[in-house]
Phi, psi and omega in degrees: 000123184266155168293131166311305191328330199260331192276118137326335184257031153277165189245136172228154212215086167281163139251155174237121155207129204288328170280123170283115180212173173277109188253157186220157173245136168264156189218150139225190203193136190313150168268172192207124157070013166080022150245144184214117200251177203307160166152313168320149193231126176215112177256134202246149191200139202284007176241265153227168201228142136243172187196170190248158166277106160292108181247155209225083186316092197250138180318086172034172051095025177299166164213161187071034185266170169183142161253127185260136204240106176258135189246114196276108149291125180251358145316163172273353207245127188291141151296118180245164175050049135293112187262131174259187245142141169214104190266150191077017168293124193276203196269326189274020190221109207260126178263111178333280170244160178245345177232145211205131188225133159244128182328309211195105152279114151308140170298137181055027168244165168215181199208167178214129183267150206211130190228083176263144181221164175258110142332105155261176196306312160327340180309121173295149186273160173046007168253133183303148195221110166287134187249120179220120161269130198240151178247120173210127185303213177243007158238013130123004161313133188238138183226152194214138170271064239257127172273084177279137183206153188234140192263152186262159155305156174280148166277036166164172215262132156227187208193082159290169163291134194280156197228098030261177174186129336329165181191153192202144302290338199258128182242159166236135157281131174208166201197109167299146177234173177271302189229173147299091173224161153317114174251136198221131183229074214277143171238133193224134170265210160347295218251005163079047172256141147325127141246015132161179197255102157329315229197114150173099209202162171280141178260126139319171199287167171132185139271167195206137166216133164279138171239157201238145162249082216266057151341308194280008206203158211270175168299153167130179196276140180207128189274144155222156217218125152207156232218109190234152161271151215229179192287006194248354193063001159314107206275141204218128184250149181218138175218141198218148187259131150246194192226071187292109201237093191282000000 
């Protein structure tokens, strides 16, 4: 783990305290590659403490992310029963585990709690999400962090398979988009007649689903098509066959 004190793109977050007490440092890191290792600076100290809000970009539908949290006694005197924690996790941000308990902090020792998670597809974009990590002693003493981190748009337009398929009556269509664009979302039958329009309107970036209800309409092969301006304003068709079975 290298010290932030030592890393140039670090930020440190102090406390002034005045008291030889038992203080613990929190550590993070930027992600790179849809990881996020250690660099934020949080000196957590049993009298007081502030600290700044970090916010942290995190990868589309990623996996294999992970936050490592290095944890300071900077007393001389060892620490026992410690729990990290990590609270205000939404749904779409799934964490192997959320609590990490360390045995024994040696005085002037440190350790490091490892918070690996998955992004899902469902994620809103670009909207900020506070992460708040908690330290809690074996005498219920608590020190706390707050994280902000946020999902990047996907990089680029897809068009999945619709689910279920076969289906009867009812199907859903989903599809990624990048950006904000006009999405036009066509049911084509066999012989390549219309049978009618989903979706033509604008989408934010993300992901999206439609559901088609084909009650009305016969057994049989059916296309659905959607039709996006790509970043260049270029109109761009992705099209997929389902399977309507009464």
């Amino acid at each position: 783990m290298i010290p932030a004190k030592n890393a140039g793109d670090a930020e440190k977050h102090a406390i002034n305290n005045e008291q030889e007490n038992e203080d613990f440092e929190l550590w993070t890191t930027n992600p790179k590659e849809g990881i996020m290792n250690a660099l934020i600076v949080i000196l957590f100290s049993l009298f007081t403490f502030n600290f700044a809000l970090s916010q942290h970009q995190l990868p589309f539908e990623s996996k294999d992310n992970s936050i490592e949290l290095s944890v300071r006694n900077t007393s001389t005197v060892a620490a026992l029963g410690i729990t990290v924690e990590v609270s205000n996790v939404p749904g779409w941000l799934k964490f192997a585990s959320t609590s990490q308990t360390i045995g024994q902090l040696k005085g002037k020792g440190d350790t490091t709690a490892a918070f690996s998670f998955t992004v899902d597809k469902l994620a809103p974009i670009n909207k900020p999400q506070t992460l708040t990590f908690t330290i809690t002693s074996s005498t219920g003493e608590k020190w706390t962090k707050q994280l902000d981190v946020s999902v990047n748009p996907p990089d680029h337009f897809e068009l999945y398979q619709n689910y279920p398929n076969p289906f009867n009556p009812s199907t859903t269509i989903s599809y990624l988009v990048p950006n904000e664009t006009r999405v036009v979302l066509k049911i084509y039958n066999s012989i390549g007649q219309e049978v009618t329009t989903l979706v033509n309107d604008d989408r934010s970036a993300g992901f999206h689903q439609e559901v088609w209800n084909a009650s009305q309409v016969a057994t049989g092969m059916y296309i659905y098509q959607l039709t996006v301006n790509d970043q260049k304003g270029k109109k761009e068709n992705y099209r997929k066959k389902m399977l309507m079975v009464k």
